[in-house]
LUMNUMAR-951112 format. One line per field, with one value per atom (N, C-alpha, C): atom name; residue in three letters; x, y, z. Coordinates in Angstrom, 3 decimals, decimal comma. Layout:
BEGIN
atom	[CA;...]
type	[ALA;...]
c1	[X;...]
c2	[Y;...]
c3	[Z;...]
% end
This chain:
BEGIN
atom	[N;CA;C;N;CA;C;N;CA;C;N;CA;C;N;CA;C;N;CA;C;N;CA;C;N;CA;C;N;CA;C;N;CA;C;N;CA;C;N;CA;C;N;CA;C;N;CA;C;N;CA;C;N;CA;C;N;CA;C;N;CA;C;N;CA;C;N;CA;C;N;CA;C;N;CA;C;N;CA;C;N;CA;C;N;CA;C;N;CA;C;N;CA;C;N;CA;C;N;CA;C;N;CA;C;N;CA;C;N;CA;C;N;CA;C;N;CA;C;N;CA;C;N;CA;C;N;CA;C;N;CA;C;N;CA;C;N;CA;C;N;CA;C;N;CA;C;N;CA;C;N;CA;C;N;CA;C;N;CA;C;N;CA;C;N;CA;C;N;CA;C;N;CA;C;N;CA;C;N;CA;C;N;CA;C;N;CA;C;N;CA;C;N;CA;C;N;CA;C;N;CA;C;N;CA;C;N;CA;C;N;CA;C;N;CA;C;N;CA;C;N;CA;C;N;CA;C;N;CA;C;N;CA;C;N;CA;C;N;CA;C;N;CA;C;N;CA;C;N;CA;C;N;CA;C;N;CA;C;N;CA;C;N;CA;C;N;CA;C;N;CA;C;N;CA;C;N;CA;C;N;CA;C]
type	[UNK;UNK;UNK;UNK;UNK;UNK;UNK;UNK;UNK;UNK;UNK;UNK;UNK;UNK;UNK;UNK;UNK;UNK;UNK;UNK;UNK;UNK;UNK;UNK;UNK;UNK;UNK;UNK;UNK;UNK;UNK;UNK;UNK;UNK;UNK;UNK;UNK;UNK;UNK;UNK;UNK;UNK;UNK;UNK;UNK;UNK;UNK;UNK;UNK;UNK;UNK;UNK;UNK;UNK;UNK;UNK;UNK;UNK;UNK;UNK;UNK;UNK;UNK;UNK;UNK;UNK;UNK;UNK;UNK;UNK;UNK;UNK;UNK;UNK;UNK;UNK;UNK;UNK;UNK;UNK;UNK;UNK;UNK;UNK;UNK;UNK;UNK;UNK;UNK;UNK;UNK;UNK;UNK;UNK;UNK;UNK;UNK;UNK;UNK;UNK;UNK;UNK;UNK;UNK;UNK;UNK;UNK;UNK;UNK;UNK;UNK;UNK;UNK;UNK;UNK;UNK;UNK;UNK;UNK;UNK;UNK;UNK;UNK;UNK;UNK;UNK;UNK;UNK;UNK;UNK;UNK;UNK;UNK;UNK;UNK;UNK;UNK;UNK;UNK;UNK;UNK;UNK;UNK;UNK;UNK;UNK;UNK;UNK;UNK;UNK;UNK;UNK;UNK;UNK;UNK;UNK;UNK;UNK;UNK;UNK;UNK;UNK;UNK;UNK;UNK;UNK;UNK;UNK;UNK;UNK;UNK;UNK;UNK;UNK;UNK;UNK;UNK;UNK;UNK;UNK;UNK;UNK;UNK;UNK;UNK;UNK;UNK;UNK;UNK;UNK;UNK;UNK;UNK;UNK;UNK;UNK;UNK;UNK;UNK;UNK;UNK;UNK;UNK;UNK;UNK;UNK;UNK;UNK;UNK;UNK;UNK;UNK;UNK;UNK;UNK;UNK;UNK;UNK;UNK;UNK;UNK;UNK;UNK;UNK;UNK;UNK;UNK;UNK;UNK;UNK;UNK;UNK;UNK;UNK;UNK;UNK;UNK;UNK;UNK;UNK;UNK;UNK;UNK]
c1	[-39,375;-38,882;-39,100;-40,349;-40,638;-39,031;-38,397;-37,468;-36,149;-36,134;-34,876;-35,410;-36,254;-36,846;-36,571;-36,603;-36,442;-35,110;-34,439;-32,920;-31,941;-32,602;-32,342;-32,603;-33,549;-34,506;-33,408;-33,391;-32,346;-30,589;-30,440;-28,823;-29,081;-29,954;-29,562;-29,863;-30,802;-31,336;-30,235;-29,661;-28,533;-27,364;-27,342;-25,884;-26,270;-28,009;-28,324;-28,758;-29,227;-30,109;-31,393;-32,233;-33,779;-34,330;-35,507;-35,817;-37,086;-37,260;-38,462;-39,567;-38,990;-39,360;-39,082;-39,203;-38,162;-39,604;-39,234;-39,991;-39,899;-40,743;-40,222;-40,907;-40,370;-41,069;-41,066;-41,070;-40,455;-39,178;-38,226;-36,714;-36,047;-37,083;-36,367;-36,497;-35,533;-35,501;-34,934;-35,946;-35,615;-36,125;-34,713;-34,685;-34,653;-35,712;-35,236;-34,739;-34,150;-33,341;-33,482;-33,881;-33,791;-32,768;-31,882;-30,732;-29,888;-29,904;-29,458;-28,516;-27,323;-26,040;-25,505;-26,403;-25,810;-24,604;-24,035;-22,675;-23,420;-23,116;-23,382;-22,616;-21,317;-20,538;-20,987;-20,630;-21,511;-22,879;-23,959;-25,040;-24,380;-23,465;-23,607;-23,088;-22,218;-21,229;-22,343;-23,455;-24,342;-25,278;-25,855;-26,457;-25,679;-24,450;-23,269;-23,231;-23,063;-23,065;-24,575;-25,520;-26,632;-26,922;-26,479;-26,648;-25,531;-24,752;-23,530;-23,930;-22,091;-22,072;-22,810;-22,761;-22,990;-24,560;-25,723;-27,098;-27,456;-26,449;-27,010;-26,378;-27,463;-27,052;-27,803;-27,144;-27,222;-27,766;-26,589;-26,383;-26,897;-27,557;-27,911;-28,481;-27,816;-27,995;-28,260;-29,327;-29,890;-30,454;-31,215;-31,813;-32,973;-34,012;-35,889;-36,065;-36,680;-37,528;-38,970;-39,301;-40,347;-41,622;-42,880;-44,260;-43,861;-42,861;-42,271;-41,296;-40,828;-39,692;-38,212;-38,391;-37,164;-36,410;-35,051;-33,889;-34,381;-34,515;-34,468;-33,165;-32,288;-30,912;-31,756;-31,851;-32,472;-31,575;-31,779;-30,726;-31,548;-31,266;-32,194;-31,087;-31,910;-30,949;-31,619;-31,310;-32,309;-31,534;-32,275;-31,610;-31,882;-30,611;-31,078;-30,679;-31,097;-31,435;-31,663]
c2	[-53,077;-52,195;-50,719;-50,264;-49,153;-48,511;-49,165;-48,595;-48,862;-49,534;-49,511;-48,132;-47,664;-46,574;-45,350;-45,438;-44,133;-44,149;-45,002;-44,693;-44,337;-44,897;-44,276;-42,971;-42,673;-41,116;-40,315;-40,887;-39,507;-39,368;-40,623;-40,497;-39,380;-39,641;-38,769;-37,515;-37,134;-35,757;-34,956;-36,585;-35,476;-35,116;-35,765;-35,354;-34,241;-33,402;-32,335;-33,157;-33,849;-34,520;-34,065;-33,548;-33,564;-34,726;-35,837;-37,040;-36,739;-37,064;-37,076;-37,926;-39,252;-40,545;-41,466;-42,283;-43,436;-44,595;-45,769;-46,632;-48,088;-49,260;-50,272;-50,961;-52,193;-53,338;-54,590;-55,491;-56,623;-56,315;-56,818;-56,673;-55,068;-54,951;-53,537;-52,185;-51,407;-49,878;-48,755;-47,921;-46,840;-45,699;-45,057;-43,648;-42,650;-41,347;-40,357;-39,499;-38,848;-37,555;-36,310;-35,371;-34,115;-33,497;-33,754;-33,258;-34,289;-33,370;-33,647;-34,281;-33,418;-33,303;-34,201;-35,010;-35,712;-36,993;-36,998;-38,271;-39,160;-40,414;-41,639;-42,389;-42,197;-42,615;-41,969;-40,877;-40,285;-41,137;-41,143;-41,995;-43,003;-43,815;-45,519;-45,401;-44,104;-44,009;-44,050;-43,310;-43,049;-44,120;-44,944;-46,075;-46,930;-47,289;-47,921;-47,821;-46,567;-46,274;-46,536;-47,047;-47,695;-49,046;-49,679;-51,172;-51,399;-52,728;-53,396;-53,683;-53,600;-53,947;-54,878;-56,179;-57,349;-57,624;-56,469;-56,569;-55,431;-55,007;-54,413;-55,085;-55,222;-56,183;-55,073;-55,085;-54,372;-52,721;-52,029;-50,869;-50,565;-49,437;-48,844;-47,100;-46,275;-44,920;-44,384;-43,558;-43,222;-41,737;-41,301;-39,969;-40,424;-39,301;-39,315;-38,210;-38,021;-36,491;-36,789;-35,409;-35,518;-34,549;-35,143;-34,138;-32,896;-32,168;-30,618;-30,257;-31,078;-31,225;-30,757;-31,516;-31,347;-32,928;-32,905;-34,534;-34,728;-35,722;-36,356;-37,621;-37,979;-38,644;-39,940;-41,344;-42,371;-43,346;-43,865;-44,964;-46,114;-47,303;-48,602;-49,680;-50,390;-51,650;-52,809;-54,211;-55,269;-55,368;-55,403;-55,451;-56,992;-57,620;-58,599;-58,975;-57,751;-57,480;-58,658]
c3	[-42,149;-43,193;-42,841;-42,346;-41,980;-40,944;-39,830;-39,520;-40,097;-41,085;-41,954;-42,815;-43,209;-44,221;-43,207;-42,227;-41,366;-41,315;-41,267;-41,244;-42,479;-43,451;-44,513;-44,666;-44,409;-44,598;-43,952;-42,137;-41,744;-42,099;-42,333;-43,241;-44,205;-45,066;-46,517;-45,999;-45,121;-44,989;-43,956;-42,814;-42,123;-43,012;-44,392;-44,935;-46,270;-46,294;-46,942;-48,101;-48,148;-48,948;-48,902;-49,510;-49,938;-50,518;-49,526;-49,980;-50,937;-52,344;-52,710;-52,191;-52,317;-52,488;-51,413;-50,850;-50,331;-50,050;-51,066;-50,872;-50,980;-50,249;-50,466;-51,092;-51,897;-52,424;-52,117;-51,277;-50,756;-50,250;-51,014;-50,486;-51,582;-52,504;-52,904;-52,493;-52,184;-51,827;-52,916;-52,736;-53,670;-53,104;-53,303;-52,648;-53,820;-53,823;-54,973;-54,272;-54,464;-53,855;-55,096;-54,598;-54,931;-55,533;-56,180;-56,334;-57,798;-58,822;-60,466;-60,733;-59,301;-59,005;-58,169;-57,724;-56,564;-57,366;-56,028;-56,158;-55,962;-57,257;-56,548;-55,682;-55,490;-54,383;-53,078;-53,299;-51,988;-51,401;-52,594;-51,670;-51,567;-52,211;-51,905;-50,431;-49,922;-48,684;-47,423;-47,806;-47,330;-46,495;-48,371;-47,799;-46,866;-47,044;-46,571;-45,202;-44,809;-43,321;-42,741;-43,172;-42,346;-42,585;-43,728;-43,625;-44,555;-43,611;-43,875;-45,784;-46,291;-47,553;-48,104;-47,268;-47,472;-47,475;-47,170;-47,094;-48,414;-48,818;-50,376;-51,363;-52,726;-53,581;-54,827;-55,885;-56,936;-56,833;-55,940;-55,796;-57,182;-57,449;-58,619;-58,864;-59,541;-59,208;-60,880;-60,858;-62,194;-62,024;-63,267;-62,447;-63,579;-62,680;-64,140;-63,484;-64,615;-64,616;-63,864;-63,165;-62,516;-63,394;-62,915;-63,814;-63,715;-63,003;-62,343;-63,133;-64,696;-65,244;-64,058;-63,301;-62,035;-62,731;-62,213;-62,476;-60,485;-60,250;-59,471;-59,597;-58,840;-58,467;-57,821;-58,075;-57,944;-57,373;-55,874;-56,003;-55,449;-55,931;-55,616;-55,696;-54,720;-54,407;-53,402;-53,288;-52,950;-51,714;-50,376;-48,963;-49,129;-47,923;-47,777;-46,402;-45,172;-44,151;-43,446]
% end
């Protein structure tokens, strides 16, 4: 998981993403991103271009507030790598 997490990391950051977060739980990943504004198509394009459609399962994009009252852009989803 650790190098599926790095590849995630540099997708979002080469396409100007600021990562808050990026963490795993078994088969779940959740990435926060820095940004209020962000597209969720954009990330799903994102996640997309590092692991095939068919290894993400309940794409999911939300935002929460951080202790910094900042929106953080949330996307989580169950690999099945």
């Amino acid at each position: 998981m650790e190098e599926l997490k790095t590849e995630l990391r540099d997708a979002f950051e080469n396409d100007g993403y600021e990562i808050a977060e990026l963490s795993t739980n078994r088969d779940k990943v959740r990435i926060a991103v820095r940004d209020s504004e962000a597209s969720g198509e954009a990330l799903r394009e994102i996640t997309h271009g590092v692991l095939s459609a068919d290894d993400v399962l309940g794409f999911n994009v939300t935002t929460e507030s951080t202790a910094n009252d900042e929106i953080n852009t949330v996307v989580s989803f169950r690999y099945r790598g």
